[in-house]
C-alpha positions, 0 to 999 in steps of 0.5 A, spaced: 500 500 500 505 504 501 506 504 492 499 508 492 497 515 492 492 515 497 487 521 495 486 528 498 479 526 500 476 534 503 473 534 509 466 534 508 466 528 503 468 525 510 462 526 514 459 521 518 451 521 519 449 518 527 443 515 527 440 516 534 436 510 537 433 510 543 437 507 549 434 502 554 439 504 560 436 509 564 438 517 563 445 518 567 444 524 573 444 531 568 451 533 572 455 527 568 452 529 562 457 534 558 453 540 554 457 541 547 455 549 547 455 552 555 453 559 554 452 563 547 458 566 544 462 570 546 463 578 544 467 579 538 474 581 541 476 587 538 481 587 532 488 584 533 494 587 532 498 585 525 502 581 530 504 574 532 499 573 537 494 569 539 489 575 537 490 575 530 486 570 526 492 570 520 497 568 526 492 562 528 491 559 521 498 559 519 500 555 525 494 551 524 496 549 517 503 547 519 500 543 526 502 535 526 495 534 529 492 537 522 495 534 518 494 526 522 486 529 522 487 528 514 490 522 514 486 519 519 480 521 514 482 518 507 485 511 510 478 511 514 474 505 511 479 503 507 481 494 506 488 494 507 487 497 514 484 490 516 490 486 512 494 483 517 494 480 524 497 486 530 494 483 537 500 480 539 507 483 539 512 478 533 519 479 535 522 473 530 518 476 525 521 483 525 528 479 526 526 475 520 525 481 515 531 485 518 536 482 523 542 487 522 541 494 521 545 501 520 543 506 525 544 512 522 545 520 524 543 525 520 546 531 522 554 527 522 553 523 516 559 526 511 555 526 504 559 528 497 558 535 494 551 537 493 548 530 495 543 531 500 543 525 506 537 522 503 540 521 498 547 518 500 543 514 505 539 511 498 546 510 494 547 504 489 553 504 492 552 505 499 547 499 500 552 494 495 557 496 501 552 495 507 550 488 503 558 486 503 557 488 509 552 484 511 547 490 513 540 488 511 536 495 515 538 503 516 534 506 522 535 513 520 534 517 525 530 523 526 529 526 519 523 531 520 522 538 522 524 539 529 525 545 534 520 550 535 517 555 533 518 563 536 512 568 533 513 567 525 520 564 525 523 557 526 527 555 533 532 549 533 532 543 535 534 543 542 535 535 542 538 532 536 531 533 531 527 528 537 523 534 539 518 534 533 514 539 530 511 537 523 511 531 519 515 534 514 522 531 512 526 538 513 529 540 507 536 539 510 536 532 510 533 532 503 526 530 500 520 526 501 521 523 494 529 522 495 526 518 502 521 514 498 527 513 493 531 510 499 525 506 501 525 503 494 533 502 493 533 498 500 527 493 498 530 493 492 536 489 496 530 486 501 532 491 506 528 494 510 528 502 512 526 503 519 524 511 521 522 514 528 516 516 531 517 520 538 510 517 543 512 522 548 513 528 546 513 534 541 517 540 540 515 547 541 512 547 533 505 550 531 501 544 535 503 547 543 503 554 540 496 552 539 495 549 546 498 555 549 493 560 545 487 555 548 485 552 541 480 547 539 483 540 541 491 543 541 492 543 549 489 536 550 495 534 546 499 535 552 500 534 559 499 542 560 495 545 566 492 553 566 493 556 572 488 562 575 491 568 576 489 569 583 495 563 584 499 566 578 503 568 585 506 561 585 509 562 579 516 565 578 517 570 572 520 569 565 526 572 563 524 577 556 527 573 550 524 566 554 517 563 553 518 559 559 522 557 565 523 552 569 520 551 576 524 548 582 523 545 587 518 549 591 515 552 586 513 545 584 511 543 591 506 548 593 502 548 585 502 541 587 499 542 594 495 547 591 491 541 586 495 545 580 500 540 578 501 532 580 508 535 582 514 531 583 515 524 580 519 518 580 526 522 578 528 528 573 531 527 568 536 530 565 537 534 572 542 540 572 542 544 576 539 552 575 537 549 568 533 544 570 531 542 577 524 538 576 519 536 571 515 542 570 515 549 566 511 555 566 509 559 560 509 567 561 503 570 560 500 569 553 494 572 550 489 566 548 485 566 540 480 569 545 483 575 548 484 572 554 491 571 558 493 565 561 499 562 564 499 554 562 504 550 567 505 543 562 510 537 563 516 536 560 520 529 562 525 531 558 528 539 556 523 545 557 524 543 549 519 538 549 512 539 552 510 531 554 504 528 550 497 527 554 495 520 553 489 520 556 486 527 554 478 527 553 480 529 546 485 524 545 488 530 541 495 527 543 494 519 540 491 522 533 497 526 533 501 519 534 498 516 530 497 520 524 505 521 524 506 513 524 501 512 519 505 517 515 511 514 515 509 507 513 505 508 508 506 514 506 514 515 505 514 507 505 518 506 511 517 498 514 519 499 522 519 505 527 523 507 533 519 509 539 522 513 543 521 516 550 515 511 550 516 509 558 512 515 560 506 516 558 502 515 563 502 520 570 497 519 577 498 522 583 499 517 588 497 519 596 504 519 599 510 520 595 512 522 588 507 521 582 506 515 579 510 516 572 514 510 569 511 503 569 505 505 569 499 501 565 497 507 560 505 506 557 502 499 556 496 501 553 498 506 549 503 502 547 500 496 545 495 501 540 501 504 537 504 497 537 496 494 534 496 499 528 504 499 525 501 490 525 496 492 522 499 496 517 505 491 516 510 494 519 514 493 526 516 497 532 522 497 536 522 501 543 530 504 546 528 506 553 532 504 558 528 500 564 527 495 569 528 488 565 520 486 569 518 492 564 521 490 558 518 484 559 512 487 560 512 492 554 514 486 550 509 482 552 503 488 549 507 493 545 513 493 541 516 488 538 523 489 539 525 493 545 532 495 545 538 491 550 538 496 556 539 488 560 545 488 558 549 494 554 552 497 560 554 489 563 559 488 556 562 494 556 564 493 564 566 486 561 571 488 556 572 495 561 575 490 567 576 483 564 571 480 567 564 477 565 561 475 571 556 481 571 555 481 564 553 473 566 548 475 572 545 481 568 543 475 563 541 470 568 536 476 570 533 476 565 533 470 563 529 468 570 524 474 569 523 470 561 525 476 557 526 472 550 533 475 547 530 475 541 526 480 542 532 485 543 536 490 539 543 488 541 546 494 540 554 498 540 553 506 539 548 509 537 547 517 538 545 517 545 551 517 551 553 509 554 548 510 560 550 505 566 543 508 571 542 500 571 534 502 572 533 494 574 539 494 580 538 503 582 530 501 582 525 496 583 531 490 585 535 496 590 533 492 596 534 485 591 540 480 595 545 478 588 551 475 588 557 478 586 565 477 587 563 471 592 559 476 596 552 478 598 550 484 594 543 489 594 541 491 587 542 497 589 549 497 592 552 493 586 548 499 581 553 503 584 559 499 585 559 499 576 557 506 575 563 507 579 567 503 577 565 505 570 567 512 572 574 511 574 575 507 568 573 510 562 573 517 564 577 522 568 585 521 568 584 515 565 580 517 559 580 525 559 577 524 551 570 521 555 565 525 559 560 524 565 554 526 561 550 528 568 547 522 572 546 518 566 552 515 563 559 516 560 559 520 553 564 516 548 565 512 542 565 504 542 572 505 540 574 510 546 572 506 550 576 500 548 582 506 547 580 507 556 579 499 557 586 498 554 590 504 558 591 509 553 590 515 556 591 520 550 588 518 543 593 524 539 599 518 540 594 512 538 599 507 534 598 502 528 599 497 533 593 499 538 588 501 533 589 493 530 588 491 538 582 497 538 579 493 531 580 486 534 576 488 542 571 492 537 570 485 533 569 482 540 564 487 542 561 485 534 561 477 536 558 478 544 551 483 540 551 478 534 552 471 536 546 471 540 539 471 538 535 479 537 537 484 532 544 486 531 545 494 530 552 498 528 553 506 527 556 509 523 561 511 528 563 503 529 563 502 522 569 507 522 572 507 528 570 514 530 573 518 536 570 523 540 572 529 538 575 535 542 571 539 547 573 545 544 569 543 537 563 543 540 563 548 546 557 551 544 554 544 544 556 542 551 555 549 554 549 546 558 552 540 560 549 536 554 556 533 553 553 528 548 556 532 543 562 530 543 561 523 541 557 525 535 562 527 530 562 527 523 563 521 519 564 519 511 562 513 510 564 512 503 570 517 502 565 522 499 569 528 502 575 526 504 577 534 505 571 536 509 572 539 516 564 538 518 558 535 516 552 539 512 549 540 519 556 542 521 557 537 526 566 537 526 569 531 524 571 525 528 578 521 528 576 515 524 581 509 526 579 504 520 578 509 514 571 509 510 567 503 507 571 502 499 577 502 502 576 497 508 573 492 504 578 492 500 582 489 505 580 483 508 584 484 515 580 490 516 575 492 520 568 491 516 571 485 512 572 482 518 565 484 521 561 481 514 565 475 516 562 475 523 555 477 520 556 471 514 556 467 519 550 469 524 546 469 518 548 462 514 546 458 522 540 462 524 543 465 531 538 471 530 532 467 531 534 462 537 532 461 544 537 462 549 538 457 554 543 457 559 549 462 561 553 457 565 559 458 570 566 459 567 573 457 569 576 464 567 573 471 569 574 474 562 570 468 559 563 468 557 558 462 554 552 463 551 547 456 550 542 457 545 537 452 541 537 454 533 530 453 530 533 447 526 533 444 533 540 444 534 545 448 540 549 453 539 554 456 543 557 463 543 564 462 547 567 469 548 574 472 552 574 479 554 581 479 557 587 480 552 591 474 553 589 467 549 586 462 555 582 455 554 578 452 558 572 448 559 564 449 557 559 446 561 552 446 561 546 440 562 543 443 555 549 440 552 547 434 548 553 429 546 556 430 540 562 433 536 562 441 537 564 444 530 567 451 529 561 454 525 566 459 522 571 453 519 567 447 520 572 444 523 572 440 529 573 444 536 573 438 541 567 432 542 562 434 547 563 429 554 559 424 558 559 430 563 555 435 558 562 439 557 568 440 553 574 444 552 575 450 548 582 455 547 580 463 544 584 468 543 585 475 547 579 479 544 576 473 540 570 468 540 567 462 537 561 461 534 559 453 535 555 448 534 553 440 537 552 436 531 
């Protein structure tokens, strides 16, 4: 269906006549029963100036034309009705079917992707030669990442993005990144190779477009789009004022407490995110005061999980404003432009409730999960498939999985690999595994990822969280969740920042800003990239294989960056200063990357990212030369894909003889066990696999074929693995 045009059906061709027939229930009492028109209209307010404000109907219907909500009414009214809504089944989450059309993808960056002269990026993501080398490679998915218009809109001009293009405002693809006909070109490029475009939808939040411009002018449905509150004057005392030149402020902590003990606001929640202080104390901000379409002044208080940037979207609204909003750029991005799968992002938060003692109720609510599932429903319905990345507790992974998305990203166990490699021992890694194995997460239903745009986040909501007070056993000792939380964040700390590795960076409470390549650089000792030797970036490709063989040879999706793909490092502070100005120090690890060699003389990006230190050089060349990176990675996907390892079930993660060593059992489709045998230490070591999974018979190297050893009558065998290096086997 995304081949057709569907056509542009006028409002009044929609018209939907209501028979009204007697009910048999009893009247309800007349205070329940809503009135469309309370009162007669109101005075015409006196003409507005020609100005951006809420008074000048000119301004109005120019940001209503431009709104994300008008468009999705549009759209909702030509698919109404239509046969192909009802084509597939969408009830249950299918996680192997969505690792069957797609198991390897290429997470995209928009704004650090180098393209050639006068090349657009869509266009250079839709290059013949770009998917040749992705299909050596073994790549069968891009996830583009955010590609529409984004930022906000102040009076009559556009404001930036304020988060990497995840603060929406339209479903236009900004003119920066290409076109829409380069978009649908890619999508055809791609299916051309049987490969799969996966785009974004963002469930969460907005940015300050045209849609909360809208809200705050008090019109039609706009403010039901949002968590938004407006305050009475005659409590207007409790707001602080707003800087001229702001359209808003953050609220702190006693202003929060005394809205909330006002009834305004549900107040504090379970943690603010992205905390900073004086930037960002609590959840909340407030408007100042704002001229409605009708004249009238309001403030408006609105949630925000994340920057002030990104107003939250209201989930249970009586005009479900925010849900056709979604629902709409979801069903654009499918059968519009022609995408297969969609990235859910900040999907854990939509839902709040206030709660009688402590903070609201805002993560693991059940309308995330409602909301999720009927996002989930009508991507299934239409054919495509949806993955969320956000990092929680391993018990609601489980539970989204079980009614939303498909796949959801491995926050389970990406920080415990990096701890792995970062101090050469695996048995947090092994503990992480087993957890979620006990809790019955499916590894299939994960994203197995290295870098992607966002910081290496070590907040281990599972161990911080709901299992603080949960006894585990670690190091031949007894630990709460809580205490070994903090024993890794720290740890994690002094090992891959600081004066160990001055090139990463503390990214507030949430992680380590770096690159998958420096912190390998941090795990090896290097503390200064200036005097990287060859020696050491052949040591840096082989423990970045290691990474590439523990994500890949276990069932789920396997997802790379651009940054991987060449050996990207952070780039200096000083590059990015205005960037990082904030505290957001992700910037540093987002350099500008050139794939393909396209612009081998480019400084920066097209968006002006600076461009990053690439160890392994681009694609073409590394190609080229079997003992590169990306050669040896197609041989790593070569074999996970001719075994069937992306659809597996994982059985066991058993004990082993050496802390460095890491054994992952799995049974194939075909019935046969698999075992993943990894060493995270640099030095070679053997030693001996075990596990009750283990049927007798000959192990062979699914590499080479050869024998590895024989499978005893004590379910066990021995195996020798190189520093930095794997096995992937199988019991014939």
């Amino acid at each position: 269906m995304s081949d057709q045009e569907l056509p542009d059906v006028p409002d009044e061709d929609r018209t939907i006549e209501f028979m009204l027939e007697p009910t048999p229930y009893a009247a309800r009492p007349e205070r329940l029963r809503p009135k469309a028109k309370r009162k007669a209209v109101e005075a015409a307010t006196p003409p507005p100036p020609f100005e951006p404000d809420g008074r000048n109907p000119a301004y109005v219907e120019w940001l209503e034309r431009q709104s994300m909500l008008h468009d999705s009414m549009t759209l909702g009214r030509q698919l109404a009705g239509h046969h192909a809504m009802w084509a597939n089944p969408y009830a249950h989450p299918d996680p192997r079917a969505a690792v069957r059309q797609a198991s390897v993808w290429y997470t995209a960056y928009p704004i650090s992707h180098i393209t050639g002269p006068g090349e657009s990026f869509l266009a250079s993501l839709g290059a013949e030669d770009l998917w040749g080398a992705f299909a050596k490679i073994g790549i069968e998915a891009v996830h583009t990442g955010p590609l529409k218009l984004a930022g906000g809109i102040s009076g009559w001009e556009p404001t930036p993005s304020v988060d990497g293009h995840f603060d929406r405002i339209s479903m236009q693809i900004d003119p920066a990144f290409g076109t829409e006909e380069e978009f649908r070109a890619m999508c055809a490029n791609a299916a051309r190779r049987r490969g799969t475009i996966i785009d974004d939808i963002v469930p969460g939040h907005t940015g300050k477009g045209a849609d909360f411009r809208l809200a705050e002018l008090n019109y039609l449905d706009y403010p039901g789009i949002y968590h938004m509150v407006d305050i009475p004057q005659d409590a207007w005392h409790l707001l602080p004022d707003v800087p001229e030149g702001r359209d808003s402020v953050n609220l702190d902590a006693d202003a929060e407490r005394k809205l909330a003990e006002g009834g305004y606001i549900i107040g504090a929640l379970q943690r603010v995110i992205f905390y900073e202080p004086g930037v960002k104390e609590t959840n909340w901000s407030v408007t100042p005061p704002i001229y409605d379409y009708k004249g009238r002044l309001r403030r408006w208080v609105y949630l925000h999980y994340f920057k002030d940037g990104q107003p939250t979207i209201n989930w249970l609204d009586p005009t479900f404003a925010g849900m056709r909003l979604v629902m709409g750029d979801a069903l654009h991005s499918l059968l519009d432009l022609g995408s297969g799968g969609l990235r859910l992002d900040a999907n854990g938060f939509l839902g709040i409730e206030k709660v009688d003692v402590g903070p609201g109720w805002s993560e693991g609510h059940p309308m995330s999960q409602a909301a999720n599932q009927l996002i989930g429903s009508m991507v299934r319905k239409v054919g495509g498939f949806t993955f969320q990345e956000l990092n929680l507790s391993i018990d609601d992974i489980k539970q989204t999985s079980a009614v939303g998305p498909d796949l959801s990203y491995d926050f389970v166990t990406r920080p415990a690999y990096q701890f792995a490699l970062a101090t050469g021992d695996t048995e947090f890694l092994r503990l992480t595994l087993r957890e979620a194995l006990r809790i019955g997460v499916d590894q299939a239903s994960l994203v197995h990822a290295l870098q992607n745009h966002d910081e290496l986040t070590y907040e281990l909501v599972h161990f911080a969280g709901p299992h603080r007070d949960t006894t585990y056993e670690l190091a031949g000792g007894e630990t709460t969740g809580g205490e070994l939380a903090e024993y890794v964040r720290e740890t994690m700390r002094l090992k891959l920042t600081g004066a160990a590795a001055p090139y990463n960076a503390l990214f507030v409470q949430n992680g380590i800003a770096c690159t998958t390549a420096s912190v390998i650089a941090a795990s090896l000792g290097i503390t200064d990239l200036e005097t990287i030797t060859e020696a050491e970036v052949r040591r840096i490709a082989n423990a970045h294989l290691l990474l590439c063989m523990y994500n890949a040879w276990q069932p789920g999706v396997f997802a790379l960056s651009g940054w991987d793909l060449v050996g990207a490092l952070p780039v200096d502070r000083a590059k990015v200063r205005p960037l990082i100005g904030t505290g957001d120090t992700r910037w540093i690890e987002r350099g500008a990357y050139d794939l393909m060699g396209s612009a081998p003389e480019a400084k920066k990006s097209a968006s002006g990212m600076p461009v990053a230190t690439a160890l392994y050089g681009p694609l073409p060349q590394q190609l080229e030369n079997p003992g590169s990176f990306a050669s040896r990675l197609a041989e790593v996907l070569k074999l996970r894909k001719r075994s069937g390892i992306a659809t597996a079930t994982l059985l066991d993660v058993p004990d082993v003889p050496w802390r460095s060593m890491l054994v992952m059992i799995s049974r194939l489709e075909n019935g046969l066990v698999q075992i993943t045998a990894l060493n995270f230490g640099p030095d070679r070591i053997t030693g001996r696999v075990q596990s009750e999974h283990l049927p007798q018979g000959r192990v062979t190297d699914l590499a080479t074929r050869r024998k590895v050893d024989d499978v005893d009558a004590l379910g066990g065998f021995t195996v020798e693995l190189p520093a930095f290096g794997g096995l992937a086997m199988v019991v014939r």
